[in-house]
C-alpha positions as CSV (number, residue, x, y, z in Angstrom):
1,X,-51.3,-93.7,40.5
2,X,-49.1,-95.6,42.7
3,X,-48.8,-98.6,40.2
4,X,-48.2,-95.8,37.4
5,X,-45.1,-95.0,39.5
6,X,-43.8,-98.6,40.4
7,X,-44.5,-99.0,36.5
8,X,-42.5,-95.9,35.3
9,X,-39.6,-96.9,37.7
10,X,-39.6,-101.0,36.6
11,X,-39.6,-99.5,32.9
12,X,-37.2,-97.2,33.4
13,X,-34.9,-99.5,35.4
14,X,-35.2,-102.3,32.8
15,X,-34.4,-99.7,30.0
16,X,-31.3,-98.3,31.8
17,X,-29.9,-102.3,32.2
18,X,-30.7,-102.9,29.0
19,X,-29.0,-99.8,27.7
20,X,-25.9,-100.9,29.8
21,X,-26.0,-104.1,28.0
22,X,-26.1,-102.3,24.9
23,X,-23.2,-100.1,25.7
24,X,-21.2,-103.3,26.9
25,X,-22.3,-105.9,24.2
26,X,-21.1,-103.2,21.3
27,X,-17.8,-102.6,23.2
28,X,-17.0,-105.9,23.3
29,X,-17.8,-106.8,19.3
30,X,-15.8,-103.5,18.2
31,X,-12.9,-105.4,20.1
32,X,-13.9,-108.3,18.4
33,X,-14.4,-106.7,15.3
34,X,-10.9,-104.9,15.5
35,X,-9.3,-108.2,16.3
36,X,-11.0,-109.7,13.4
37,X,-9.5,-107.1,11.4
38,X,-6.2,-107.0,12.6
39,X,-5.8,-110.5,12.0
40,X,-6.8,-110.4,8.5
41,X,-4.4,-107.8,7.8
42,X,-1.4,-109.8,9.4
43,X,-2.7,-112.9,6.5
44,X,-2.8,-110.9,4.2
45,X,1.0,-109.1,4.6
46,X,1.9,-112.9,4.9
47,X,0.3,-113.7,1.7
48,X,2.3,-110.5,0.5
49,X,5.4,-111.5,1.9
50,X,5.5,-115.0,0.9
51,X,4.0,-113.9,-2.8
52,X,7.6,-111.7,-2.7
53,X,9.6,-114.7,-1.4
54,X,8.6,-117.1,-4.1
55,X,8.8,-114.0,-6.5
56,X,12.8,-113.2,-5.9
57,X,13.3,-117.0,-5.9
58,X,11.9,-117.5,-9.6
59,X,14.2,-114.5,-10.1
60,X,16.8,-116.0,-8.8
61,X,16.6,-119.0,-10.9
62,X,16.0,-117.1,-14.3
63,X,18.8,-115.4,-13.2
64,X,21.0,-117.8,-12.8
65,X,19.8,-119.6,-15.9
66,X,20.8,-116.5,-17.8
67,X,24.1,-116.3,-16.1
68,X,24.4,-120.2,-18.1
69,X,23.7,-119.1,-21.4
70,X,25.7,-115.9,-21.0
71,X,28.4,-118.0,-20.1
72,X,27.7,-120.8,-23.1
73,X,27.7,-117.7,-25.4
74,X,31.0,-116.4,-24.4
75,X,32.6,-119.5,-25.2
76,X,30.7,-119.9,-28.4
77,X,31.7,-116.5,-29.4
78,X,35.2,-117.1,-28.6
79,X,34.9,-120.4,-30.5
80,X,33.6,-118.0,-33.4
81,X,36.1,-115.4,-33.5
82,X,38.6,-117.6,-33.6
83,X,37.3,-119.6,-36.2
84,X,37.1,-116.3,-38.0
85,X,40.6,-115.4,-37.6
86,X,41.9,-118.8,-39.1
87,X,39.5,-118.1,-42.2
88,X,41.1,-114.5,-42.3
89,X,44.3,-116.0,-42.1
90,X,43.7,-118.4,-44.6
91,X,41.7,-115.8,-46.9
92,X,45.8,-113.4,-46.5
93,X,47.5,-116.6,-47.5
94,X,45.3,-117.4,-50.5
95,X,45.6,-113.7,-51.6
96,X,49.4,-113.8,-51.3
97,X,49.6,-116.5,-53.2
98,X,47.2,-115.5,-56.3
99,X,49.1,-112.1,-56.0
100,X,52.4,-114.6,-56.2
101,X,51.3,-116.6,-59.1
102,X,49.7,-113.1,-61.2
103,X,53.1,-111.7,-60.6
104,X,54.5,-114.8,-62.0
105,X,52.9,-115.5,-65.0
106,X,53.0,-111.7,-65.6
107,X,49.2,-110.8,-65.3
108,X,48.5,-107.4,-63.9
């Protein structure tokens, strides 16, 4: 009976240390595991923020590459409408003078 006890007791004693080593080896790898996870968040909102950063700078670019063409437009479109008003101009002076010469040669 005696060895039943010292058995019971070494059992018990051995279960309780290894239940403490439980409770202490999980503690520690949730920390872990919480770290872990932590720093796979902060790589991934650097990922996010550098994705952004690259974004606004093709932006950027197209942006300004628009602003060009805007700007090469403009002074095409000037180009144009002056070109038109010379041919308007050109168009009143013809029509003045057919209106001269009908009214010469007594065409209505």
């Amino acid at each position: 009976m005696d060895w039943l006890k010292v058995g019971a007791v070494v059992f018990g004693a051995t279960s309780f240390w290894r239940l403490i080593d439980t409770i202490i080896k999980w503690r520690s790898d949730k920390g872990v595991k919480t770290a872990e996870a932590r720093n796979f968040y902060a790589l991934a909102n650097k990922e996010i923020v550098q994705n952004w950063m690259l974004w606004s700078r093709t932006l950027e670019n197209k942006i300004k590459d628009m602003e060009e063409t805007i700007t090469l437009q403009k002074g095409r479109i000037d180009e144009l409408e002056r070109h038109v008003q010379d041919l308007e101009s050109r168009n009143k002076e013809l029509e003045d003078q057919l209106n001269q010469l009908k009214h010469e040669s007594g065409v209505n």
